[in-house]
N, C-alpha and C positions, 0 to 999 in steps of 0.2 A: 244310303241310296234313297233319297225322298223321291218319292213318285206317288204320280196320280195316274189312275188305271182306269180307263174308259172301258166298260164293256158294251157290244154291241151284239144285236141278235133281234133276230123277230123274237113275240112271246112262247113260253115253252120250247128254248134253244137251248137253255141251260145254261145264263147268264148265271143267275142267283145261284145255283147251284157251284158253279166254279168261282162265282165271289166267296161264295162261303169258305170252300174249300182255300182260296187262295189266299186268303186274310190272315187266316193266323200261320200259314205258313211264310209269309212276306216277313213279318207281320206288317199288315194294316188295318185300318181302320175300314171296315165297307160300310156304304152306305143307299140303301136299298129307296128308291125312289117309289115302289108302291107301299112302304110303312108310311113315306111322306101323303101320299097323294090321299091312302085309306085312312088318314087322319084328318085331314081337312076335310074328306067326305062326311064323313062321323060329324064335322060342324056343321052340315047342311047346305054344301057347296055340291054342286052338281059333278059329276065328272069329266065335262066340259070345262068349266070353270074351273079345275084344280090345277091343270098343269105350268101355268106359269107361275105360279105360288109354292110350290111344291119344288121346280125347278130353283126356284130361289134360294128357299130354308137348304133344299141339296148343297148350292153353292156355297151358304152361308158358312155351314157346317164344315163342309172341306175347307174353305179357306181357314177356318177358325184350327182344325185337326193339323192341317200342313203348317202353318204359324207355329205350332208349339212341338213340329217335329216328329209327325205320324204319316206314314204314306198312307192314301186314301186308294179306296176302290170306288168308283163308280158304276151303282149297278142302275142302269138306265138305258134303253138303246139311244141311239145315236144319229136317228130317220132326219131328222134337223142339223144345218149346218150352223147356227147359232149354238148347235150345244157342242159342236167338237170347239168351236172358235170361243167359247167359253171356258170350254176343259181346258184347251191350252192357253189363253190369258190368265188363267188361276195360276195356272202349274209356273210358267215365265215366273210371276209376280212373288212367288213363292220360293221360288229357286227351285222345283221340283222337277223332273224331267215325265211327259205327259206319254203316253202309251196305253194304245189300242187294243184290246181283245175283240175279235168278233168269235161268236159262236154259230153254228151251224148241226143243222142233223137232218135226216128224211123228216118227210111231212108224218109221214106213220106213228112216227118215234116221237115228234111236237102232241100230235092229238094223243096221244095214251099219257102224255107227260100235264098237259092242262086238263083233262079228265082228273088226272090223279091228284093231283098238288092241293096244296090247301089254300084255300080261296080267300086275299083280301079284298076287300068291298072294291079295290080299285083293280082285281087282276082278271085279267081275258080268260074268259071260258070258252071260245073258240080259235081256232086259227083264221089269223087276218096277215092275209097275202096281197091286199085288195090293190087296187092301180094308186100308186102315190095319190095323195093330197095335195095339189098347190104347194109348190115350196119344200117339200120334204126330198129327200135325197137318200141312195145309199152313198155310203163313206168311199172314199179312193185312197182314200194317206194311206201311208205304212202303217200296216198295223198285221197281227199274228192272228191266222185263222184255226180254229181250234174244232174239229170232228166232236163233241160232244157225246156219240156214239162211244167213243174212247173210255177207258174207265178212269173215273176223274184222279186219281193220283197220277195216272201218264199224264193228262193234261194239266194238271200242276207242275210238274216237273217241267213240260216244255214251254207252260205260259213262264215259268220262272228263271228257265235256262234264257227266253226270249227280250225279259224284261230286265235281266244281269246285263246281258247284250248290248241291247238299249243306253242302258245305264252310264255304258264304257267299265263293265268289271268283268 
């Protein structure tokens, strides 16, 4: 079952957290779009500047993972309609089947979680709820929405009962 797994979530939803988790239980490959982004920082690119660079090597990499027979995780929100229509042009081209995670939790439970986590050069220290940006979107596809309040083994179980589903198994 090749798949590509978009995750979506404001920051401190508990994306990474359940890509973690979900990766080797699939197994897949995740691929964490703030290692990409806090490594292009490190070269002296702004973090304005990093995201369509970052967005790139992310895609590079899945394509390259799915090519040789690994389902990917993508751990990136999804506020852009270019990246779902990206996500699923890889997944088509690949023969992969494309599926949505979104995460969600109280605001409460976001701020104690970006307080706590460990901080790369590219991750939010605060919560940004703020009125869209030009062009940004949330998502409508089909996709499984996951309480991240939950303790993340149920939410493996049901991102992965969700995504057999998906699959046709």
């Amino acid at each position: 079952m090749l798949t590509l797994i978009q995750m979506h979530g404001y920051p401190g939803s508990g994306k990474s957290a359940l890509a973690r988790a979900l990766g080797p239980a699939m197994p897949a490959v995740v691929l964490d779009i703030d290692v990409i982004e806090s490594a292009l920082m490190r070269t002296g690119k702004s973090a304005e500047e990093v995201g369509p660079s970052a967005r790139e090597v992310l895609r590079a990499l899945a394509s390259r993972f799915l090519e040789d027979g690994s389902s990917v995780i993508l751990d990136t929100p999804c506020f852009w309609p270019i990246i779902e229509a990206e996500g699923k042009a890889l997944a088509a081209a690949r023969g992969a089947t494309w599926v949505m995670l979104q995460c969600i939790c109280p605001v409460d439970v976001v701020d104690r979680r970006l307080a706590a986590r460990e901080r790369l050069e590219s991750s939010h220290v605060a919560r940004d709820f703020a009125p869209p940006r030009p062009g940004m979107y949330i998502p409508d596809c089909k996709r499984m929405t996951l309480d991240t309040v939950r303790p993340i083994e149920d939410n493996v179980a049901i991102a992965l009962a969700y995504i057999r589903k998906e699959c046709g198994q």
